[in-house]
mmCIF file as gemmi writes it, N, C-alpha and C atoms, coordinates in Angstrom:
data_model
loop_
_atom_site.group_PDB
_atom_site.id
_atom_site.type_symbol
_atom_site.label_atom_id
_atom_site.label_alt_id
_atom_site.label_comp_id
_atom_site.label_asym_id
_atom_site.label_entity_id
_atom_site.label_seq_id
_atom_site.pdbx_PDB_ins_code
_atom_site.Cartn_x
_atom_site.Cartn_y
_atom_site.Cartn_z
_atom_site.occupancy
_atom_site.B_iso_or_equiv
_atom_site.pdbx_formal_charge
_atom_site.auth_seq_id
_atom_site.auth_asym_id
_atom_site.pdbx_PDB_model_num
ATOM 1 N N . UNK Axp A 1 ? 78.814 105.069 136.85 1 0 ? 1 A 1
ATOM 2 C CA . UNK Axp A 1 ? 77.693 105.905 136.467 1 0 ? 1 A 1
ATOM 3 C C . UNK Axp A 1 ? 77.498 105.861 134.97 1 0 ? 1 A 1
ATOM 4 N N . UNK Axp A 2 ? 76.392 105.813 134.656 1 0 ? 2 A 1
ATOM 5 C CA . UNK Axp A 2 ? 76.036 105.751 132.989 1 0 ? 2 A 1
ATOM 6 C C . UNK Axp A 2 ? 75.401 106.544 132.614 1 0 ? 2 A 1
ATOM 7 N N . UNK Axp A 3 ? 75.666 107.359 131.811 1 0 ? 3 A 1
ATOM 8 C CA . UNK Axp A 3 ? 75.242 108.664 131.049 1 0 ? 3 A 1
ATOM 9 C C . UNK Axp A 3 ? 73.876 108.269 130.392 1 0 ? 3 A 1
ATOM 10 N N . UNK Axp A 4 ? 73.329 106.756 129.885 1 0 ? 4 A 1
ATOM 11 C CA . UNK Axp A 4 ? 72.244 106.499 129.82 1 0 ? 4 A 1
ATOM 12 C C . UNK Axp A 4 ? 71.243 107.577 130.4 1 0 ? 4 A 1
ATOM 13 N N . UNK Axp A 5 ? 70.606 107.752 129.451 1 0 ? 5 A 1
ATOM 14 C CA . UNK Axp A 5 ? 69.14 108.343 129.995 1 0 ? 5 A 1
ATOM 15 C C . UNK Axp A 5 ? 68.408 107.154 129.906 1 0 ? 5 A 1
ATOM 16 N N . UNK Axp A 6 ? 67.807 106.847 130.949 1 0 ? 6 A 1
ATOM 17 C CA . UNK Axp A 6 ? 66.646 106.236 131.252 1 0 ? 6 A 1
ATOM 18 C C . UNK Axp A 6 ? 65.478 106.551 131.558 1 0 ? 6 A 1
ATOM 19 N N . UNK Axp A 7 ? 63.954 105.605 130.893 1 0 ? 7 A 1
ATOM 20 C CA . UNK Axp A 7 ? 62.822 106.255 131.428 1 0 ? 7 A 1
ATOM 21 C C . UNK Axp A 7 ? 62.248 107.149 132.328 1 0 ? 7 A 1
ATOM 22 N N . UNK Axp A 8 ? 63.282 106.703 133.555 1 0 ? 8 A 1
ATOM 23 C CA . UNK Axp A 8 ? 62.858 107.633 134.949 1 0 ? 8 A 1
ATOM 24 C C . UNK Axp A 8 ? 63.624 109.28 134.933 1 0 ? 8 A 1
ATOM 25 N N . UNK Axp A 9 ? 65.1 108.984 134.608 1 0 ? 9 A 1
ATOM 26 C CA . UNK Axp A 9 ? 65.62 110.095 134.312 1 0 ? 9 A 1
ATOM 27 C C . UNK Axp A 9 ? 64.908 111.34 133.102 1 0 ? 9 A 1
ATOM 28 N N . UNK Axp A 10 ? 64.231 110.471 132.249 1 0 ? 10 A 1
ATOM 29 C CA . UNK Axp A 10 ? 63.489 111.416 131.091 1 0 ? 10 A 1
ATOM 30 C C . UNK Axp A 10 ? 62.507 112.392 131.774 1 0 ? 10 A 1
ATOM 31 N N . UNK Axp A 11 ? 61.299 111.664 132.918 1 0 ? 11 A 1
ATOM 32 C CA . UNK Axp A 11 ? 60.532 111.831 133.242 1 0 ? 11 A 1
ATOM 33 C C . UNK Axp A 11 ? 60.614 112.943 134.563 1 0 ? 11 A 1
ATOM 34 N N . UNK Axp A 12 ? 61.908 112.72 135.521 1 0 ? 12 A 1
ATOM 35 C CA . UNK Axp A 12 ? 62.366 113.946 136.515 1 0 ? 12 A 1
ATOM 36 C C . UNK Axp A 12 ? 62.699 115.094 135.431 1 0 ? 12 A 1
ATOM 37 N N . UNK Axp A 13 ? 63.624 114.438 134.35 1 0 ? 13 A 1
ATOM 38 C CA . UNK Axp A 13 ? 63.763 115.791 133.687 1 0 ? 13 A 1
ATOM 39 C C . UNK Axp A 13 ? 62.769 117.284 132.947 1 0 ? 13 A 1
ATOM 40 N N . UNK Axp A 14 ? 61.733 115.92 132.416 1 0 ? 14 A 1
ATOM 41 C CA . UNK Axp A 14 ? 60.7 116.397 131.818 1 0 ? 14 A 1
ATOM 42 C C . UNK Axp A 14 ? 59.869 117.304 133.064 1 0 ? 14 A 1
ATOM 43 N N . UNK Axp A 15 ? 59.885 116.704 134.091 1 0 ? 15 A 1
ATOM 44 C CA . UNK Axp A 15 ? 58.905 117.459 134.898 1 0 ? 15 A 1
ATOM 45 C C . UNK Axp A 15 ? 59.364 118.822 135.523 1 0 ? 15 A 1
ATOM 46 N N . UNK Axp A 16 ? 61.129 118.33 135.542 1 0 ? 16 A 1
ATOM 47 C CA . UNK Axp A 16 ? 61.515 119.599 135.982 1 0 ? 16 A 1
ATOM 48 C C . UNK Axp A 16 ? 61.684 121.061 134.9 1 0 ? 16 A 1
ATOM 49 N N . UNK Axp A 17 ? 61.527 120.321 133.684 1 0 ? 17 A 1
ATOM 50 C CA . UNK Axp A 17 ? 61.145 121.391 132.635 1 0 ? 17 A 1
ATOM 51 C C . UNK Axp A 17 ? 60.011 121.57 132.881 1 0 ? 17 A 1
ATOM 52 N N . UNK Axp A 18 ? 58.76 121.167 133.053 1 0 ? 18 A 1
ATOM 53 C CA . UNK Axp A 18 ? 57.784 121.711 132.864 1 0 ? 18 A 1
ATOM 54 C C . UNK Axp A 18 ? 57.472 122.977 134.38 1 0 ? 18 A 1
ATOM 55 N N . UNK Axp A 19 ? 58.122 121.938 135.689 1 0 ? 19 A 1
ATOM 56 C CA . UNK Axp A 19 ? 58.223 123.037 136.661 1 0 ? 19 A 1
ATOM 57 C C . UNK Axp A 19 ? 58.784 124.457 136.628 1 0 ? 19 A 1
ATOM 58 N N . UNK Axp A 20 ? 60.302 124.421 135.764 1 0 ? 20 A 1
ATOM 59 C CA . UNK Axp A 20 ? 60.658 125.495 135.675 1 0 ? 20 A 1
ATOM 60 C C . UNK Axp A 20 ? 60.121 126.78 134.732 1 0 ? 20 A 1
ATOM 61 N N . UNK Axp A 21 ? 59.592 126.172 133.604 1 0 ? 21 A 1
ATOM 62 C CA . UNK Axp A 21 ? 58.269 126.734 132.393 1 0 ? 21 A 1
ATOM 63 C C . UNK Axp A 21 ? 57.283 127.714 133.528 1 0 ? 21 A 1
ATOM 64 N N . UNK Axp A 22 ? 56.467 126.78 134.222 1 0 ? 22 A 1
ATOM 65 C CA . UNK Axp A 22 ? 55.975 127.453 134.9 1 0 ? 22 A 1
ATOM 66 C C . UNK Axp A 22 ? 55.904 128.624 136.102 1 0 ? 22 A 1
ATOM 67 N N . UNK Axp A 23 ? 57.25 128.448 136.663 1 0 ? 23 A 1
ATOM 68 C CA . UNK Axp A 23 ? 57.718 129.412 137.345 1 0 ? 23 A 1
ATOM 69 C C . UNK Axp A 23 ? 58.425 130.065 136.609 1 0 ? 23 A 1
ATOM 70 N N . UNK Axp A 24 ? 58.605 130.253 135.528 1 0 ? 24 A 1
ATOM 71 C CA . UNK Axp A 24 ? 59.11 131.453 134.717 1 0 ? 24 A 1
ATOM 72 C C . UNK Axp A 24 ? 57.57 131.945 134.783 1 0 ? 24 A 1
ATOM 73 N N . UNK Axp A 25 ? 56.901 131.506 133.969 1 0 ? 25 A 1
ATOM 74 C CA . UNK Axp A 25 ? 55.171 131.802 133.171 1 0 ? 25 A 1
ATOM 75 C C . UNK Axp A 25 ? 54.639 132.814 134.617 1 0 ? 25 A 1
ATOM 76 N N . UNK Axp A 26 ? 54.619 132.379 136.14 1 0 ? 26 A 1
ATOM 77 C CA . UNK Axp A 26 ? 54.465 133.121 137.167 1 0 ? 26 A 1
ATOM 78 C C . UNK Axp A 26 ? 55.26 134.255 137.228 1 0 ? 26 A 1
ATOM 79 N N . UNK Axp A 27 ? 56.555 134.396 137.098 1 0 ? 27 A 1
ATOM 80 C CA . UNK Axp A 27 ? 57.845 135.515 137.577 1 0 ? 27 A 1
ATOM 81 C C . UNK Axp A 27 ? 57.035 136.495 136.158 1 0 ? 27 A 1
ATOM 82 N N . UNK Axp A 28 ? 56.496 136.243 135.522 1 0 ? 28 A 1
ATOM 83 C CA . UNK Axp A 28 ? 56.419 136.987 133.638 1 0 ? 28 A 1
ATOM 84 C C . UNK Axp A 28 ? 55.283 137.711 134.231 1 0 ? 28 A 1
ATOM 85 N N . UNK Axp A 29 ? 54.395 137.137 135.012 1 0 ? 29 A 1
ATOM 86 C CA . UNK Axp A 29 ? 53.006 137.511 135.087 1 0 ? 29 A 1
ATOM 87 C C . UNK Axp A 29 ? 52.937 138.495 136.327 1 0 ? 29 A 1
ATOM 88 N N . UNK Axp A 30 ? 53.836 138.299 137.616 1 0 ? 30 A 1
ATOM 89 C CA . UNK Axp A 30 ? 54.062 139.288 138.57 1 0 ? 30 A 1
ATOM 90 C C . UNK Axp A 30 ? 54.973 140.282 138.015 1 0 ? 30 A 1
ATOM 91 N N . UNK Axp A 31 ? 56.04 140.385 137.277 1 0 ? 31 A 1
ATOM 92 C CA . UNK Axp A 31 ? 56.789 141.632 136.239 1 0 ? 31 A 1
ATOM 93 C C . UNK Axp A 31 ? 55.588 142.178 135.295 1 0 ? 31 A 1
ATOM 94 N N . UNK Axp A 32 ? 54.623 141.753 134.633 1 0 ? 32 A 1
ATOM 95 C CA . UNK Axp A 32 ? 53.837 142.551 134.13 1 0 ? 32 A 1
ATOM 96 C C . UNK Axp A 32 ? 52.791 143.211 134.843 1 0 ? 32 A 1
ATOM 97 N N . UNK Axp A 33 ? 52.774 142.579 136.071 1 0 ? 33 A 1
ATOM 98 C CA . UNK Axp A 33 ? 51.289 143.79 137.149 1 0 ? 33 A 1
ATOM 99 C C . UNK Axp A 33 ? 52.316 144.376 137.854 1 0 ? 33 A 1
ATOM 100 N N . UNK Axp A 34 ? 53.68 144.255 138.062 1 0 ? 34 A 1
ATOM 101 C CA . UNK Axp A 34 ? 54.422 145.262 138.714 1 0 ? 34 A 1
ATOM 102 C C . UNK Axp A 34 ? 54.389 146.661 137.473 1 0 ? 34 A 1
ATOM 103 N N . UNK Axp A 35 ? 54.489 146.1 136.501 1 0 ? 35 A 1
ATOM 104 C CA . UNK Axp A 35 ? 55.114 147.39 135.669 1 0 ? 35 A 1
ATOM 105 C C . UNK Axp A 35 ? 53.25 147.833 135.389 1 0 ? 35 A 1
ATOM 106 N N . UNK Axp A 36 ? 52.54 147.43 135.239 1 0 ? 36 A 1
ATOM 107 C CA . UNK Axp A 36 ? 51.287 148.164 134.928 1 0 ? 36 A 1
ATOM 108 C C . UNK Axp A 36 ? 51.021 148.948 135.995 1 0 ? 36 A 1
ATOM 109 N N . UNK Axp A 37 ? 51.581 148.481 137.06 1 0 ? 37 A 1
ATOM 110 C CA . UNK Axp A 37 ? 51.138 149.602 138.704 1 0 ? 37 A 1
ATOM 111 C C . UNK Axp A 37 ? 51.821 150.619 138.519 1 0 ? 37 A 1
ATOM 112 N N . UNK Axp A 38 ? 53.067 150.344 137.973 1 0 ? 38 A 1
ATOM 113 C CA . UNK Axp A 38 ? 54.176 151.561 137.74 1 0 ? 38 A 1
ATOM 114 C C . UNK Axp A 38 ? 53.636 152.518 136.901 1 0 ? 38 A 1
ATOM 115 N N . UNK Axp A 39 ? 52.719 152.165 136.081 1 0 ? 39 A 1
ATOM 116 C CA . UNK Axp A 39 ? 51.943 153.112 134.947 1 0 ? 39 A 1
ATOM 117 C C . UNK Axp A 39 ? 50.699 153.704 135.705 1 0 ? 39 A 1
ATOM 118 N N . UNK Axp A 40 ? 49.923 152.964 136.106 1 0 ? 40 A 1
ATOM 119 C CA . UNK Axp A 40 ? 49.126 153.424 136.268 1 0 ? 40 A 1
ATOM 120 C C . UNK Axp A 40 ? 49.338 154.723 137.852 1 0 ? 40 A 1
ATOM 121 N N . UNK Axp A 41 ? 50.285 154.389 138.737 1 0 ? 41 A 1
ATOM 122 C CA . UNK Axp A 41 ? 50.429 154.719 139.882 1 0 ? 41 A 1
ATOM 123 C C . UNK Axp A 41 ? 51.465 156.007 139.736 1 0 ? 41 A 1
ATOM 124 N N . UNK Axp A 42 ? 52.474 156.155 138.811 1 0 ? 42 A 1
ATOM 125 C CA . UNK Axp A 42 ? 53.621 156.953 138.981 1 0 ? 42 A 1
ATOM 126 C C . UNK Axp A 42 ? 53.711 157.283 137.661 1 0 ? 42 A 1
ATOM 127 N N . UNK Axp A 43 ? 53.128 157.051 136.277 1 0 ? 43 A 1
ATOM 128 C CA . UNK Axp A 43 ? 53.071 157.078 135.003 1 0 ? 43 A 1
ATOM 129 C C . UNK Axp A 43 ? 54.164 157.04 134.828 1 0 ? 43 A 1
ATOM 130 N N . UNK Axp A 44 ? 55.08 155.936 135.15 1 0 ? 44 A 1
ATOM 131 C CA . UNK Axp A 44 ? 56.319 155.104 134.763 1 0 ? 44 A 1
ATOM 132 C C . UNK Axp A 44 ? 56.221 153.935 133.889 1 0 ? 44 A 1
ATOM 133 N N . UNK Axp A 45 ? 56.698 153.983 132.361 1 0 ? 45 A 1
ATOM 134 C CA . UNK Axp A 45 ? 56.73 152.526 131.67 1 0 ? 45 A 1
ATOM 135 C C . UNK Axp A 45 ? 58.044 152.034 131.921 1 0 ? 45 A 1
ATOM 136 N N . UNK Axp A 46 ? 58.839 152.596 132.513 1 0 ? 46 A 1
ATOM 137 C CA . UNK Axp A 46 ? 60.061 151.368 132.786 1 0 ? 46 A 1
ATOM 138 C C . UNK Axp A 46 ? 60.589 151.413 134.026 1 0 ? 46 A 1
ATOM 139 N N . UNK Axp A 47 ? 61.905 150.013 134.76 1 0 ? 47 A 1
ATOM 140 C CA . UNK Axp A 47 ? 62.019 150.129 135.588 1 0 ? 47 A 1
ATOM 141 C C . UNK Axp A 47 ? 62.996 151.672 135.737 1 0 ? 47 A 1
ATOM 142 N N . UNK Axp A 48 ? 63.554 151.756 134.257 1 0 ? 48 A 1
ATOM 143 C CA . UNK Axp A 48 ? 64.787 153.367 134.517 1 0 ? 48 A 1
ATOM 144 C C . UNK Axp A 48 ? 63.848 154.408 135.038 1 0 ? 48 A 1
ATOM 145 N N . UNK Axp A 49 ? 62.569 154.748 134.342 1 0 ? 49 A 1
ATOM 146 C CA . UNK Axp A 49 ? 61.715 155.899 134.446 1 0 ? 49 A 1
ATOM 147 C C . UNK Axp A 49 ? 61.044 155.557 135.811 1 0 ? 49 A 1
ATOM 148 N N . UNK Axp A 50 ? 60.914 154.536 136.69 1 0 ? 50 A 1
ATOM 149 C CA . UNK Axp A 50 ? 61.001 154.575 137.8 1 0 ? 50 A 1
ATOM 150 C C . UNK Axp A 50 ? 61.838 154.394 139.074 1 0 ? 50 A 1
ATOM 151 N N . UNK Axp A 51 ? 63.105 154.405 138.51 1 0 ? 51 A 1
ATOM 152 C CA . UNK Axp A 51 ? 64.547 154.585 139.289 1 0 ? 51 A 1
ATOM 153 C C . UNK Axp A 51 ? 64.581 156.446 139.7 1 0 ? 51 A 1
ATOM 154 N N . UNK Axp A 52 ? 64.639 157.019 138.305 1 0 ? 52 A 1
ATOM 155 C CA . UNK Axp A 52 ? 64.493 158.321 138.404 1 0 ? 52 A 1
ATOM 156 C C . UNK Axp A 52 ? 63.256 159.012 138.706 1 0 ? 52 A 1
ATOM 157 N N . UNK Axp A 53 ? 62.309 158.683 138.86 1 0 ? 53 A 1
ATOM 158 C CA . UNK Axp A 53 ? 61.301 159.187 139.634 1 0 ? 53 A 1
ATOM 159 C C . UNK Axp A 53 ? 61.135 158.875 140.921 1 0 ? 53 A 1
ATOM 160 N N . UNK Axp A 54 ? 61.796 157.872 141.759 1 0 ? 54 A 1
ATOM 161 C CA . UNK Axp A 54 ? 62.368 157.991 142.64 1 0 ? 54 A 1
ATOM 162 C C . UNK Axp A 54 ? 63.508 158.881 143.451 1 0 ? 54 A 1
ATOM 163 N N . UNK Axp A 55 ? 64.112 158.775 142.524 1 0 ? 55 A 1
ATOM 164 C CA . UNK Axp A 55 ? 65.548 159.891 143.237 1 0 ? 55 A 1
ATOM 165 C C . UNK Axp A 55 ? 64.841 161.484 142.972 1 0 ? 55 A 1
ATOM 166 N N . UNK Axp A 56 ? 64.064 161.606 141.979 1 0 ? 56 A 1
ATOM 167 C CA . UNK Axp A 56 ? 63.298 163.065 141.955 1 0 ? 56 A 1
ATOM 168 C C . UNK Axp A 56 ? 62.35 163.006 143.818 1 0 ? 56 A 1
ATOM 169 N N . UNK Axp A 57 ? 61.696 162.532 143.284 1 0 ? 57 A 1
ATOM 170 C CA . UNK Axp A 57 ? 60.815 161.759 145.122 1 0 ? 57 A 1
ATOM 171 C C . UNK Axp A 57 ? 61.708 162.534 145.837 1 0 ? 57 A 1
ATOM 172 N N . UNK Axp A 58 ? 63.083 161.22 146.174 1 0 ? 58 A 1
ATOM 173 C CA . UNK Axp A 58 ? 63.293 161.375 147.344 1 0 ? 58 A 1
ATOM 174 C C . UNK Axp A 58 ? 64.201 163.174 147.966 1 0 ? 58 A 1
ATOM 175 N N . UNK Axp A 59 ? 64.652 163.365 146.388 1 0 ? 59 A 1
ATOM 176 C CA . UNK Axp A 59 ? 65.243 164.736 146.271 1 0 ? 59 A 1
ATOM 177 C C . UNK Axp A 59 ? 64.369 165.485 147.212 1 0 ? 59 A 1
ATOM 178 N N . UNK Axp A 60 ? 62.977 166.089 146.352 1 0 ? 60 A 1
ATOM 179 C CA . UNK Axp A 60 ? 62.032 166.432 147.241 1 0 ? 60 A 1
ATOM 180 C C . UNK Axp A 60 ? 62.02 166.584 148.661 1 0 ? 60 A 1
ATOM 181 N N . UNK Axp A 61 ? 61.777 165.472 148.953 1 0 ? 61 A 1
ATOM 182 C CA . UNK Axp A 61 ? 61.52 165.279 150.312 1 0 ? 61 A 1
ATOM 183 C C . UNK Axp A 61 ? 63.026 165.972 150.966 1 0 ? 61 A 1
ATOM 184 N N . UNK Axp A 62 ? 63.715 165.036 150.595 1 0 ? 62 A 1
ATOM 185 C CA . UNK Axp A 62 ? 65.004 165.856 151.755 1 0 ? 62 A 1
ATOM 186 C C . UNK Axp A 62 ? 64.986 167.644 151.401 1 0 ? 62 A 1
ATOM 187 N N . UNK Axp A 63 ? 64.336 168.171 150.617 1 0 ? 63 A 1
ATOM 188 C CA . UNK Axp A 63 ? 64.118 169.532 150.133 1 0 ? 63 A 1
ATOM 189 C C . UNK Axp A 63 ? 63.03 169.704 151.555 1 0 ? 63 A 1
ATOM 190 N N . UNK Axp A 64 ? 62.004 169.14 151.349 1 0 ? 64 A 1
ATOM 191 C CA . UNK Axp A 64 ? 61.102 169.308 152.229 1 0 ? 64 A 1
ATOM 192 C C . UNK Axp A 64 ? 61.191 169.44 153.974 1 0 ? 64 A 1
ATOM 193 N N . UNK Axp A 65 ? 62.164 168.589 153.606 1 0 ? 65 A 1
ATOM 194 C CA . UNK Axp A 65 ? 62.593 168.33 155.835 1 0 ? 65 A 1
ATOM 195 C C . UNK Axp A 65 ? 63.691 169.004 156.001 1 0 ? 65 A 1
ATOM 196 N N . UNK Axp A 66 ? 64.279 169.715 154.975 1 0 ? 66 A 1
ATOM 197 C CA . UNK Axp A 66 ? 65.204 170.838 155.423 1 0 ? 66 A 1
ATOM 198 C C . UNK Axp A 66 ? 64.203 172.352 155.733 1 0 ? 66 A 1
ATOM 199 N N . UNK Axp A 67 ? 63.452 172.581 154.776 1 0 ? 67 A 1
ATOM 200 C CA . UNK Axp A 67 ? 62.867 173.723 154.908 1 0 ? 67 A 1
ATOM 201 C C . UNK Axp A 67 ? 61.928 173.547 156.139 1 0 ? 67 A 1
ATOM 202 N N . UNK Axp A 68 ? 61.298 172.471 156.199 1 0 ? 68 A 1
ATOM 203 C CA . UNK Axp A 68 ? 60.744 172.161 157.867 1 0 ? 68 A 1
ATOM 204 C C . UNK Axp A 68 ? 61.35 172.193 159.178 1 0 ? 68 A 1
ATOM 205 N N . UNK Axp A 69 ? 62.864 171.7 159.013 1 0 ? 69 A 1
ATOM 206 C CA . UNK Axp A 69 ? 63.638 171.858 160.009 1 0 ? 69 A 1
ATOM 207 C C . UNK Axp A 69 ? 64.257 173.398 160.311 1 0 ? 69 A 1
ATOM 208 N N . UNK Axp A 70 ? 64.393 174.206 159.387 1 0 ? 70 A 1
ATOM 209 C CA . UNK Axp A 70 ? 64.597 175.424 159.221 1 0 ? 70 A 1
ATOM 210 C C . UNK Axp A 70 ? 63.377 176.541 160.263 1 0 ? 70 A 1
ATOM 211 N N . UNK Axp A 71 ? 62.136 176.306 158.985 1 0 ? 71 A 1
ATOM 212 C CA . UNK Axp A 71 ? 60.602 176.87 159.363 1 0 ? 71 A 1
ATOM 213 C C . UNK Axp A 71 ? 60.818 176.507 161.467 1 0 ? 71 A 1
ATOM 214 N N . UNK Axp A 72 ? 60.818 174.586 161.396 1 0 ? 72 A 1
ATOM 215 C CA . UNK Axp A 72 ? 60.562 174.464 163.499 1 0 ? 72 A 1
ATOM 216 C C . UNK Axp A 72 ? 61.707 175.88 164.381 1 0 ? 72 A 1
ATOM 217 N N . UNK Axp A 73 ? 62.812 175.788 163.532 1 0 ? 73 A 1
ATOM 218 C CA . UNK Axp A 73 ? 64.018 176.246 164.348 1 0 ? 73 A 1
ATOM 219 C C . UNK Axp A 73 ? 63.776 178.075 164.225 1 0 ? 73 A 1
ATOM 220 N N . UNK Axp A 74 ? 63.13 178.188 163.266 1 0 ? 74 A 1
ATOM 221 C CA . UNK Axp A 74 ? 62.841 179.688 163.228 1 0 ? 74 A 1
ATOM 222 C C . UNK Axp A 74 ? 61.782 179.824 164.795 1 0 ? 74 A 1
ATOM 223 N N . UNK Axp A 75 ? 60.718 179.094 164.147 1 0 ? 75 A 1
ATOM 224 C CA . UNK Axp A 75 ? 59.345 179.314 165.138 1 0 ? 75 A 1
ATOM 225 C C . UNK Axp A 75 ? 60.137 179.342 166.773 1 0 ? 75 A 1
ATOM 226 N N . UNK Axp A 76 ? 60.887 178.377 167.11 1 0 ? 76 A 1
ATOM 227 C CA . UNK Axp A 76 ? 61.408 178.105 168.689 1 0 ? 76 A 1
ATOM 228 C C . UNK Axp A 76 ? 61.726 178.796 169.05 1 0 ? 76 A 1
ATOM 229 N N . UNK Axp A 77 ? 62.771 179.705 167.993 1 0 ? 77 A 1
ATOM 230 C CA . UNK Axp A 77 ? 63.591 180.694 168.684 1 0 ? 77 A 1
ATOM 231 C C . UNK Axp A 77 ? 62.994 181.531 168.641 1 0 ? 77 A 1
ATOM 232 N N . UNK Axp A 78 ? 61.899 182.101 168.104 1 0 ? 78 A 1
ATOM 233 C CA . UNK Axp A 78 ? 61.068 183.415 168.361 1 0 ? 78 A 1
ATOM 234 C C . UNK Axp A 78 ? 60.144 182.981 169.664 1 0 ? 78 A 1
ATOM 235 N N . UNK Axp A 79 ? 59.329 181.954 169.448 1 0 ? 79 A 1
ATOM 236 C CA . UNK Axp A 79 ? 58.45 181.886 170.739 1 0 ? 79 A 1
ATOM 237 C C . UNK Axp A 79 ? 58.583 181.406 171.919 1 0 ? 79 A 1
ATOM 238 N N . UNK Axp A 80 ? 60.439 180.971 172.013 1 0 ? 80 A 1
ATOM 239 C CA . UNK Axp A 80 ? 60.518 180.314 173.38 1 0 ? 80 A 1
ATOM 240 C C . UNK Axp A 80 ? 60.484 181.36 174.186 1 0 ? 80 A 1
ATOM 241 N N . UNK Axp A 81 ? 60.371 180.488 175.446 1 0 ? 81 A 1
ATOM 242 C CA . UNK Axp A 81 ? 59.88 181.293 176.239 1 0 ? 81 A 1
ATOM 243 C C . UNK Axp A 81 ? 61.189 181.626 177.725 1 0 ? 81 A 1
């Protein structure tokens, strides 16, 4: 095997730089409309400030389906029949 670079080898290489350029240039461009949704949708500028506005979320909610499960279990036992 010869460490030679040759024309052809320049040219896979080159292309696979330019392939990988570009699928960075794509991954850059879907991370910046993810994080603008995050702003505009949850007024989150980062992924931390939308980690924790999540766990606030989901806090909530399990707040929510306890006091619901509470509220059904009250109602049953008064109106069963």
């Amino acid at each position: 095997m010869s460490n030679e670079i040759t024309e052809e080898k320049y040219r896979k290489l080159k292309q696979q730089v330019e392939e990988t350029k570009a699928e960075a240039s794509r991954a850059q461009g879907a991370l910046d409309q993810l994080l603008t949704r995050l702003k505009e949708e949850f007024d989150c500028s980062s992924l931390k400030e939308a980690k924790a506005k999540l766990t606030e979320l989901e806090a909530k909610k399990k707040k929510a389906e306890s006091v619901f499960e509470k509220v059904l279990a009250d109602y049953e036992e008064k109106w069963k029949q």
